[in-house]
C-alpha positions in Angstrom: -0.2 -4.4 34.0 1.9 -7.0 32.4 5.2 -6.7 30.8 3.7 -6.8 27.5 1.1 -4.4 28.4 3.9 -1.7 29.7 6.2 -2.6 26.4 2.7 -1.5 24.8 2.1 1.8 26.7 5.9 2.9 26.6 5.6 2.5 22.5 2.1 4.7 22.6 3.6 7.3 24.9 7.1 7.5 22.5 4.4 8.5 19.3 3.0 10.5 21.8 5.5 12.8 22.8 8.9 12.5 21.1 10.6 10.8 24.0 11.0 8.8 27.0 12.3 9.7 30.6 13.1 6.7 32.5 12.2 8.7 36.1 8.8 9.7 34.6 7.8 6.6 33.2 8.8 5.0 36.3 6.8 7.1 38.4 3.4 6.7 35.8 3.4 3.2 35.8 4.8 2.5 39.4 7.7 0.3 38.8 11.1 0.6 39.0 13.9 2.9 37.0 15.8 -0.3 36.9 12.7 -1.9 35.3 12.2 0.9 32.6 15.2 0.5 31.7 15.3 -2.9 30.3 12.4 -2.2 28.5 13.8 0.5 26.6 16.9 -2.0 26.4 14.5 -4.7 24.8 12.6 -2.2 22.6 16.1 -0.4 21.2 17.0 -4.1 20.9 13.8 -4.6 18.4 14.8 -1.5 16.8 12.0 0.4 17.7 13.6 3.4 19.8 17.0 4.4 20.2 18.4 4.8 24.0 19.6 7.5 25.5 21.2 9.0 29.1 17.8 9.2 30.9 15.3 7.8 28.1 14.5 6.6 24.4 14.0 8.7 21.6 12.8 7.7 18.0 15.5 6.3 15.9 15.1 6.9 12.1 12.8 4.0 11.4 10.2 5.4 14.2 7.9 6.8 11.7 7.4 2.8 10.9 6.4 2.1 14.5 3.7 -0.9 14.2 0.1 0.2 13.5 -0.7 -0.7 16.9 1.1 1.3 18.7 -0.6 4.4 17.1 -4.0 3.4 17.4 -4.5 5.8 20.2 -2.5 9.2 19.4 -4.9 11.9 18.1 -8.0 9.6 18.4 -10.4 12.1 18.9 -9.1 14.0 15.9 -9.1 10.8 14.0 -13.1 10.4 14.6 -13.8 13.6 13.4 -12.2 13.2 10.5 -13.5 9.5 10.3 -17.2 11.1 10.2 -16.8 13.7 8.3 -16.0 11.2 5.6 -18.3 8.9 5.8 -20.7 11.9 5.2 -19.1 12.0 1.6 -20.3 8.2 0.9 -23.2 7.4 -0.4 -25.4 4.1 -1.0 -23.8 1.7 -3.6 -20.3 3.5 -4.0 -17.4 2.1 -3.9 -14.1 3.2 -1.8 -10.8 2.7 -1.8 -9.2 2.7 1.2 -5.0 2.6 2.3 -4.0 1.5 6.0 -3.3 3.9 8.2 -4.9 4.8 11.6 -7.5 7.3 10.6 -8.3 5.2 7.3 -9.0 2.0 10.0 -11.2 4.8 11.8 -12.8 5.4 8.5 -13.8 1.6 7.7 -14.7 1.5 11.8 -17.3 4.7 11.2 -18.4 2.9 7.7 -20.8 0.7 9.7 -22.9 3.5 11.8 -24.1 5.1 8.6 -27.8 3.3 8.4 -27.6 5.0 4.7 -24.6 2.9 3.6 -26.4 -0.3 5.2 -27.9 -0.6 1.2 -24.8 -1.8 0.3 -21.5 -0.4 -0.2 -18.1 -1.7 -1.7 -14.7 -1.2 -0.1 -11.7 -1.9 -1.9 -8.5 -2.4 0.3 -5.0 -3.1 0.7 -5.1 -3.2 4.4 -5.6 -6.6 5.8 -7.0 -5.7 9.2 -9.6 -3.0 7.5 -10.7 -5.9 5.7 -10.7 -8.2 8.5 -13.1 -6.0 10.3 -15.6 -5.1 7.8 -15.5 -8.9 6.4 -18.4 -9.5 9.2 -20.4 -6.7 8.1 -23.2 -8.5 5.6 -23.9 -5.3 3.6 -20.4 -4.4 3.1 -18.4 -5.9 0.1 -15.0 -6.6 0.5 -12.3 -6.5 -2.6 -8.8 -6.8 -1.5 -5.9 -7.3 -3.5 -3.2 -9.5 -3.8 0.4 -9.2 -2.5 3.1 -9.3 0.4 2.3 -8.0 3.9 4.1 -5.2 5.8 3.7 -6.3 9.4 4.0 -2.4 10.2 1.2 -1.0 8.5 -0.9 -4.1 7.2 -0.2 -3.6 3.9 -0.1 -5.3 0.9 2.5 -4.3 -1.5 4.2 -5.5 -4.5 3.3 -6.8 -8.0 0.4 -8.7 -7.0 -1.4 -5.4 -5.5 -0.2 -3.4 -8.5 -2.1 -5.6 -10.9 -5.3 -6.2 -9.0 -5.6 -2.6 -8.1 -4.6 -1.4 -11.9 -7.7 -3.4 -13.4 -10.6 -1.2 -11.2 -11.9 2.1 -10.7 -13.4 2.6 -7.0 -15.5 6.4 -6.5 -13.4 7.5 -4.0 -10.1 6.8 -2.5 -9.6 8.0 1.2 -6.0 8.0 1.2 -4.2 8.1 4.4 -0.3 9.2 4.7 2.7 9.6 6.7 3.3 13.8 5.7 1.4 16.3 4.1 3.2 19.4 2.8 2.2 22.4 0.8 5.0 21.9 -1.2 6.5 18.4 -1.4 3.0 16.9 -1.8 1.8 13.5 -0.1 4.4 11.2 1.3 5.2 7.8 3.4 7.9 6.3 4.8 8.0 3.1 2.6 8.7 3.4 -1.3 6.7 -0.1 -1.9 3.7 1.4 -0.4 3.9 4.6 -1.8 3.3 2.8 -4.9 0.2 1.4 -4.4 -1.3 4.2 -2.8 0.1 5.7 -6.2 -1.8 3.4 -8.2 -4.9 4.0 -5.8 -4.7 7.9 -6.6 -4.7 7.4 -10.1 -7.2 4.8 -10.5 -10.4 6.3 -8.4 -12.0 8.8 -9.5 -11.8 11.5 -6.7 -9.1 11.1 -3.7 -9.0 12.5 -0.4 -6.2 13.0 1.5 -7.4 12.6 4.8 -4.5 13.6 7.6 -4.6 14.5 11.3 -2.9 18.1 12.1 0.7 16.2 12.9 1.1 15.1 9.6 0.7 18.9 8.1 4.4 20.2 7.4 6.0 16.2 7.4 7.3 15.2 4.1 8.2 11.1 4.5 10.7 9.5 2.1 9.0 8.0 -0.5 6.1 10.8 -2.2 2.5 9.2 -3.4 1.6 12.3 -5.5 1.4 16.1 -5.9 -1.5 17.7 -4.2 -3.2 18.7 -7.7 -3.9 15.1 -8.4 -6.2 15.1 -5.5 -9.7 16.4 -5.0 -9.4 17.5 -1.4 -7.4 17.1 2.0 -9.3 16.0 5.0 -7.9 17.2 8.1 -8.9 18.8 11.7 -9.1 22.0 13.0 -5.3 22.1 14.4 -3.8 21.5 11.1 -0.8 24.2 10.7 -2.9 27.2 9.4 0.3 29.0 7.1 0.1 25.1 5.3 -3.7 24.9 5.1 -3.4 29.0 3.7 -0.8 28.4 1.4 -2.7 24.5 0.1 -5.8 27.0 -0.4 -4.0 29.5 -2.6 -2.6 26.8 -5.0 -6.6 25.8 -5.5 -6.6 22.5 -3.1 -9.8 22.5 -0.9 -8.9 21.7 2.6 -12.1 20.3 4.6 -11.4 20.8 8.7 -13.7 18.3 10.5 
């Protein structure tokens, strides 16, 4: 394993599970302490952890970790809920979809539906969802304008506001950073909360769709209330007193 590989690994296992130990870590990828050590130096150097005696924890920008280092955390929970989505689509639709790691497992399941192979539209602010659909003949590609967030793949700002404010996808599947029964849908960054706002309000139907660790997280900037959606997507481990109390203020919760 290169360095870059370990820098990787140590990043997924942080989203993981909350922390680092620098014996453990040591021990699972058979180097040195010494050697874990100054790559939780370089990463708390990046900003992307903060050091302690004995490990790394997440420092208060964690939840912004690049999109690449969650790709793996909760995968299997992610394809469910990918699938179970996909079953909502239908042929000739269009859908609007946010980045995020189970909305990139949505555009990823897209393809296997031999239904959705008449022809399907996907409107995006995610570059890299759009990068790997572009290759996909019978799927149209809209994306909108606007600057990048190296973090999430997003495009935000003006540009995305006014491309997105002029159409009216189907669906929306709209991915997010917390889900709570109260506090509604949130992320951690006000410029795209914004135009996931504009997303909500523009398609005709939105799903939330959220793996079970989101359930109970409220993130700093909120997209909307959960009455303005038609339904929250989630897996079976979602918190059940959230998922009871989202039910008795009338929001349909789907478990894949």
């Amino acid at each position: 394993m290169t360095r870059a590989e370990r820098l990787t690994a140590l990043l997924e296992r942080l989203v993981d599970h909350g922390r680092i130990d620098v014996e453990q870590s040591a021990e699972f990828f058979g180097v040195s302490a010494a050697t874990i050590r100054r790559d939780l130096d370089h990463l708390a150097d990046q900003q992307l952890l903060s050091r302690t005696h004995g490990g790394a924890v997440p420092n208060s920008t964690s939840y912004d970790l690049p999109l690449r280092y969650k790709s793996s955390s909760h995968a299997e929970a992610k394809t469910r809920i990918a699938e179970r989505a996909v079953e909502m689509l239908w042929p000739g639709c269009t859908v609007a979809l946010n980045g995020g790691t189970t909305t990139v497992e949505i555009a990823r399941t897209i393809p296997t539906s031999a239904a959705l192979h008449n022809g399907v539209t996907i409107l995006t602010n995610a570059i890299n969802i759009a990068t790997e659909l572009t290759v996909r003949p019978f799927i149209k590609i809209v994306v909108c304008g606007g600057v990048a967030r190296p973090q999430s793949y997003e495009l935000v700002g003006s540009l995305a506001a006014d491309t997105l404010s002029q159409l009216t996808p189907d669906i929306c599947f709209l991915g997010a950073t917390g889900i709570d029964a109260d506090a509604g849908v949130s992320t951690g960054d006000e410029a795209e909360a914004a135009i996931n706002r504009i997303m909500v309000t523009r398609a005709k139907q939105t799903i939330v769709v959220v793996d079970a660790t989101k359930f109970g997280e409220i993130g700093f900037s909120r997209i909307c209330q959960l009455d303005e959606v038609a339904a929250v997507l989630t897996d079976s481990d979602a918190d059940p007193d959230q998922v009871k109390r989202m039910r008795k203020n009338g929001v349909e919760v789907i478990l894949a």
